[in-house]
C-alpha positions in Angstrom: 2.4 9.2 6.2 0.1 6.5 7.6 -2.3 8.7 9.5 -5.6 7.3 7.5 -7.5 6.4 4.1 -7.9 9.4 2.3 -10.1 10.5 -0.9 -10.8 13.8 -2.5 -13.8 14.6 -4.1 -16.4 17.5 -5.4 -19.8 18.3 -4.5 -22.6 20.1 -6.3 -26.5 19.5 -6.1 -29.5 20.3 -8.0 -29.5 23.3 -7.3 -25.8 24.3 -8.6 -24.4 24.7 -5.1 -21.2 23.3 -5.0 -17.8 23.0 -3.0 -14.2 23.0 -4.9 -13.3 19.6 -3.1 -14.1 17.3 -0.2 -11.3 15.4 2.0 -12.9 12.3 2.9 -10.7 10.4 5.8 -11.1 6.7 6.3 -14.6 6.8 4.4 -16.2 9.8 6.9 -16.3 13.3 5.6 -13.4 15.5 7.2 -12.5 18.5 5.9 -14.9 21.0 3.2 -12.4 23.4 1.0 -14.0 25.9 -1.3 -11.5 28.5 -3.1 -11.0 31.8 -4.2 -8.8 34.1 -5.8 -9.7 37.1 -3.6 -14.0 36.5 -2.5 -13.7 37.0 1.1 -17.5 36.9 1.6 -18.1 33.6 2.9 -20.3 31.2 0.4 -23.3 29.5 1.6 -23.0 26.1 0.2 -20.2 25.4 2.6 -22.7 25.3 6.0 -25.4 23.8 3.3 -22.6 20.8 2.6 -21.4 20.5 6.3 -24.5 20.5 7.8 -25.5 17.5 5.1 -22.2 15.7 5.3 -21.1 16.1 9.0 -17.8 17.5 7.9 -16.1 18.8 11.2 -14.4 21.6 9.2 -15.3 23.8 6.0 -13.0 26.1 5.0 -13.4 28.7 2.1 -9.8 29.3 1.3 -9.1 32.7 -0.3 -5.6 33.1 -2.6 -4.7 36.6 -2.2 -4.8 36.7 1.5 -1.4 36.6 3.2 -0.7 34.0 5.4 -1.1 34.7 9.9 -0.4 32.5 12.1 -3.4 30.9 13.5 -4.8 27.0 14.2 -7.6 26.8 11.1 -8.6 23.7 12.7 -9.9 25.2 16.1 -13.2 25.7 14.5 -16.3 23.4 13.4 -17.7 26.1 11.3 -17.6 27.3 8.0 -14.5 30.4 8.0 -12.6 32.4 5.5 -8.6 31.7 6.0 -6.2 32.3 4.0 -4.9 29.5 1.8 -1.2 29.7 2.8 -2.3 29.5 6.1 -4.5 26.2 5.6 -2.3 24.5 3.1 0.6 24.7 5.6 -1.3 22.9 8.0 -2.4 19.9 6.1 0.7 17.8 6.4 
């Protein structure tokens, strides 16, 4: 669509932290995704990986949640949403 350089990647440390992917746009760290079939208690790596990339969003994306209308990107810290909800507003 134009709207940037994009790249997705995966993070894990030392300590076997990890997140499911990161969306990198035009070479900055954008977007923090971590999934899961039904886990609605938020995971710790994803403010551990935001605060060390800068990511403006980190989103721990939960499967068997049904979608509700609401702007996921309204907040710069780590939140459960359901994965309808976010998928549909990456376009």
């Amino acid at each position: 669509m134009g709207l940037g350089e994009f790249e997705l990647r995966y993070l894990r440390d030392k300590l076997k932290r990890k997140v499911d992917f990161l969306v990198v746009r035009d070479r900055k760290p954008w977007i923090l995704i971590e999934i899961k079939k039904a886990e609605t208690s938020l995971s710790p790596a994803l403010a551990h990986f935001q605060n060390e990339t800068g990511a403006a969003h980190a989103f721990q994306a939960v499967l068997d949640m049904p979608f509700v209308k609401a702007d996921c990107f309204k907040t710069d810290t780590p939140t459960v949403v359901p994965a309808k909800t976010l998928f549909s507003q990456l376009l």
